[in-house]
C-alpha positions in Angstrom: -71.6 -103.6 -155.2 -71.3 -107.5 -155.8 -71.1 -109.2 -158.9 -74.4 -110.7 -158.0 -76.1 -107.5 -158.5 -75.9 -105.8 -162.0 -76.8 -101.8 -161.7 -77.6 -99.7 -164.5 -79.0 -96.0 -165.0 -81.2 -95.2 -168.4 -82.1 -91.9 -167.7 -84.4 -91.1 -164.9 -84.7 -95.8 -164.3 -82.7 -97.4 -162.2 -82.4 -100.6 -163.3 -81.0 -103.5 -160.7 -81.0 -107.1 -161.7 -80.0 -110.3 -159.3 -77.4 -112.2 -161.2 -76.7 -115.2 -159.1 -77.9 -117.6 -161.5 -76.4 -120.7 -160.9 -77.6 -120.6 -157.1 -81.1 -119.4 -158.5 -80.6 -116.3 -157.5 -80.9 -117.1 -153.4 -79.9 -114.2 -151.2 -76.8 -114.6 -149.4 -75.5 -112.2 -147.2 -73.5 -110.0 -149.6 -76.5 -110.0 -152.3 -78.9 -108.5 -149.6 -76.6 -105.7 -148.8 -75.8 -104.8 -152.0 -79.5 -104.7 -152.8 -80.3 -102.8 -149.8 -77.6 -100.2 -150.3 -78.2 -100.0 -154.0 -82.3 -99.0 -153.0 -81.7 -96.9 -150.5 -78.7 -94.9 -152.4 -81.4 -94.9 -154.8 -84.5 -93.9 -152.5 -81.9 -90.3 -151.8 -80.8 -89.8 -155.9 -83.2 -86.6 -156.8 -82.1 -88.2 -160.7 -84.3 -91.3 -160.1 -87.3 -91.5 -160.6 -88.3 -95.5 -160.4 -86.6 -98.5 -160.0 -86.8 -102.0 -161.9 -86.0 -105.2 -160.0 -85.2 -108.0 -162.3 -83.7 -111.0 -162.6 -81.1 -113.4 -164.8 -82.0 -117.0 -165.3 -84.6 -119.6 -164.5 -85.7 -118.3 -161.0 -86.1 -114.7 -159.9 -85.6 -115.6 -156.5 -85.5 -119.2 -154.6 -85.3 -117.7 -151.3 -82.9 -117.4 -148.8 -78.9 -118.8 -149.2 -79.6 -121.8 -147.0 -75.5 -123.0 -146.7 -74.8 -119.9 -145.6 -77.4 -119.9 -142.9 -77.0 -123.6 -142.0 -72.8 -122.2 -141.1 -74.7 -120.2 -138.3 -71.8 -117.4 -139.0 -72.5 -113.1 -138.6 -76.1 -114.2 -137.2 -76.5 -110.4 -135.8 -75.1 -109.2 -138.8 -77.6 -111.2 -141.1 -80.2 -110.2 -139.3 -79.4 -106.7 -139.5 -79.5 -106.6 -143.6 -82.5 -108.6 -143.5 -84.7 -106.6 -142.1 -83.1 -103.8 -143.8 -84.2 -105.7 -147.0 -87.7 -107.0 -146.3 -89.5 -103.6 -145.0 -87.8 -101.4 -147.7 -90.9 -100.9 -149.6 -92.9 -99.8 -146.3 -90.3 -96.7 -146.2 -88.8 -96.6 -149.6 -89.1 -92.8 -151.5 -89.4 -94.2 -154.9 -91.3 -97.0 -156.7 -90.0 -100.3 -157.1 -91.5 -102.3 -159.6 -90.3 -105.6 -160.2 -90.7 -108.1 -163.5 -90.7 -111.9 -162.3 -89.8 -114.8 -164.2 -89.7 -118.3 -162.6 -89.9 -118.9 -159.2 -90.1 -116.8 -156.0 -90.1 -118.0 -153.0 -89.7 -117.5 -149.2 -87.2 -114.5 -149.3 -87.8 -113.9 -153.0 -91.9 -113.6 -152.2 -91.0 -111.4 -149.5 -88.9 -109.4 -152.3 -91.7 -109.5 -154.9 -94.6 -108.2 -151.5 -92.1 -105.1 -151.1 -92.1 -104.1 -154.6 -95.2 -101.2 -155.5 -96.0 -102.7 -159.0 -95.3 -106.7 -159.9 -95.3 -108.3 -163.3 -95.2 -112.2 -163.5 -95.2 -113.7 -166.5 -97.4 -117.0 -166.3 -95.1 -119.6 -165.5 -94.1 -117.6 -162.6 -94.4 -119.1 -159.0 -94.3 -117.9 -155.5 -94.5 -119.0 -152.1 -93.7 -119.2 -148.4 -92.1 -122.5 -148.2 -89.9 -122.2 -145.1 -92.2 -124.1 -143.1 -91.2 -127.3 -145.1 -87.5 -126.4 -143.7 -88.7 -126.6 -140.0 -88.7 -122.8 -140.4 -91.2 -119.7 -140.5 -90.9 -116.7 -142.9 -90.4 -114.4 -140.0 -88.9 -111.2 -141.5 -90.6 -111.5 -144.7 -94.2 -112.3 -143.4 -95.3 -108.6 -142.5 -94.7 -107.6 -146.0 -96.4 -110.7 -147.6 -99.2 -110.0 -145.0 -99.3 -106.2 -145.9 -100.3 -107.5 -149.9 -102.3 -110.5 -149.3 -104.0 -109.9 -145.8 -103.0 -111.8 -142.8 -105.0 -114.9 -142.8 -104.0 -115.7 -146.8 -100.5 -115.2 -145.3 -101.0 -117.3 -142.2 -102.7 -120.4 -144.6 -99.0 -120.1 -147.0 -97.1 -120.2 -144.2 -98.8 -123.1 -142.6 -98.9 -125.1 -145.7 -96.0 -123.9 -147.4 -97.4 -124.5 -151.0 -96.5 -122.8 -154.4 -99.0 -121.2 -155.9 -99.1 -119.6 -159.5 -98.8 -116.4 -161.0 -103.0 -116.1 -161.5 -103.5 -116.7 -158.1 -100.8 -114.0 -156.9 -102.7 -111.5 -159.2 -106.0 -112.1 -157.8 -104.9 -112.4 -154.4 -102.9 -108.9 -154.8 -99.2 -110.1 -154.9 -99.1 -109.1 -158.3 -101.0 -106.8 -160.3 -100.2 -107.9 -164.0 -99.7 -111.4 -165.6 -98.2 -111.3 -168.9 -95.5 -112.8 -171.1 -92.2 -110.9 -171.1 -92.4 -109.8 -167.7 -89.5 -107.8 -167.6 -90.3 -106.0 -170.8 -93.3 -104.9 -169.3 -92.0 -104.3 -166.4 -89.9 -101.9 -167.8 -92.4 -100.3 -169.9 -94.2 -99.3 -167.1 -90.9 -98.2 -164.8 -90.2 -95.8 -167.7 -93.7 -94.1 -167.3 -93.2 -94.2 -163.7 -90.2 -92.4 -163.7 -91.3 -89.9 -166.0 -94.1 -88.1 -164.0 -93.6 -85.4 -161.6 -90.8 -86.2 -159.1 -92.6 -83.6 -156.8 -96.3 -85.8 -156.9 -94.5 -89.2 -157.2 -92.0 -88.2 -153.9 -95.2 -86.5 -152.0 -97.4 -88.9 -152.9 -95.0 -92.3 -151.6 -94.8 -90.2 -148.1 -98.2 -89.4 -147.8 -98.8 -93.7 -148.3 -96.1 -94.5 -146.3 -97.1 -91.8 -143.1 -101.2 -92.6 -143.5 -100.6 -96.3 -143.1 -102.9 -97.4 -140.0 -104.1 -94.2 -139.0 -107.9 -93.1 -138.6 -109.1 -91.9 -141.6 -109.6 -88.3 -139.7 -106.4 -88.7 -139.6 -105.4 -89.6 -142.3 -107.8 -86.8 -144.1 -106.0 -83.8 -142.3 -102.5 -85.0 -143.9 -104.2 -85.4 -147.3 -105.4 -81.9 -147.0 -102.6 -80.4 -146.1 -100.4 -82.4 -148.7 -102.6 -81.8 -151.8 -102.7 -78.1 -151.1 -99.3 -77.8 -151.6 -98.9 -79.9 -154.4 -101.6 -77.2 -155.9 -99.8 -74.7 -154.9 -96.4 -75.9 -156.2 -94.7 -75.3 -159.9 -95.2 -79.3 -161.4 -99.0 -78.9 -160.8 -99.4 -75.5 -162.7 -97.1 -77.3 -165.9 -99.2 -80.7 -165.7 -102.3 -78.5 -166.4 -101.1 -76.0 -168.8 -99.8 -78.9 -170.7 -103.1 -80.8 -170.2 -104.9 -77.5 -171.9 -102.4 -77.3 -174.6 -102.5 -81.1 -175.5 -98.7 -81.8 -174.9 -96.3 -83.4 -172.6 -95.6 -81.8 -169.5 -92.0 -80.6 -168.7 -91.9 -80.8 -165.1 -90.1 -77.6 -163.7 -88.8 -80.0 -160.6 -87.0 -82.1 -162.9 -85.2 -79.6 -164.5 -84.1 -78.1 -160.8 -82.7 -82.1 -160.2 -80.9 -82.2 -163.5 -79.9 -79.0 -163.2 
């Protein structure tokens, strides 16, 4: 772990926050690793249950550390925790729901498209700007493209502008615009992470293993996946608890903290 990533538990939320203020928060080398080690050491913890992705300072993200890209040095090993980085939320096991403040652009869109839920507050700002670099958001654009839709994608990338946080909510980059970002962010990580680990888990699979198949498909897993969640333990609890008005205690969770 760097000093550029902070990492704290509070109970079942793991809650990660980019701390590289002074450079806006741009992701050098070190930063992605850290980042992709700490999500996937999270994606395997049975004691999480969601993530929150924030940030400290002005910016959430400006993108990619361009010195350290410029020096040309560990290409193949940049690369390698790049693309670790920017298609974690196509195969990670547990949400990831970030709060954004400030700007977010190039690699810091193509964090915000990977996360499941996204809070901006208003003044938030994203963007695929790497074109006015001479460059093209290669390993972030199939995430981007995966929330907006390929031709929106194609246009940002083309024209490299920054848009605004209401345009990123109607366009599907982020689903709530509110002050205190974070806060809310948060609010709604806790909730997450408080439902069945056995329906969030199955049901994050089941999204990840359907994508682009025929809905016949795609039917037969969804059978076959919500007859065993009927059959299983957290199902029976979250309707006796439903029928006696009170919160469910999920009997998967106790196994996990047990």
């Amino acid at each position: 772990m760097t000093d550029h990533l902070h990492s704290v538990r509070e109970g079942r939320l793991l809650r990660l926050t980019l701390n590289r203020p002074e450079k806006r928060n741009a992701l050098d080398a070190s930063l992605c690793r850290a980042l992709a080690d700490a999500l996937d050491d999270a994606g395997r913890d049975p004691a999480v249950g969601a993530i929150l992705l924030t940030a400290n300072g002005r910016a959430f993200c400006a993108g990619m550390d361009l010195v350290e890209i410029a020096q040309g040095t560990h290409a193949e090993e940049i690369d390698a925790v790049h693309e670790r980085l920017f298609t974690i939320g196509a195969r990670l096991a547990k949400p990831l729901i970030a709060g954004v403040q400030g700007p977010a652009l190039g690699g810091g869109a193509g964090l915000v498209a990977n996360c499941h839920i996204v809070v901006a507050d208003p003044e938030a700002s994203f963007g695929l700007t790497e074109i006015r670099l001479g460059l093209w958001p290669f390993l972030v654009y199939r995430a981007v493209a995966s929330a907006l839709g390929e031709r929106r994608t194609l246009e940002l990338s083309l024209t490299g502008r920054i848009f605004s946080a209401a345009e990123a909510r109607e366009s599907g980059l982020v689903h709530q615009v509110t002050d205190g970002a974070p806060t809310r962010a948060c609010e709604i990580a806790r909730v997450v992470a408080g439902f069945s680990p056995t329906a969030v888990e199955k049901g994050m699979a089941f999204a990840q293993r359907v994508r682009g198949l025929d809905w016949q498909d795609a039917g037969a897993i969804a059978r076959h996946e919500r007859n065993q969640v009927f059959a299983g333990d957290d199902f029976r609890e979250g309707i006796r608890a439903f029928r006696e008005k009170r919160n469910p205690h999920w009997p998967s969770l106790g196994e996990r903290d047990g």
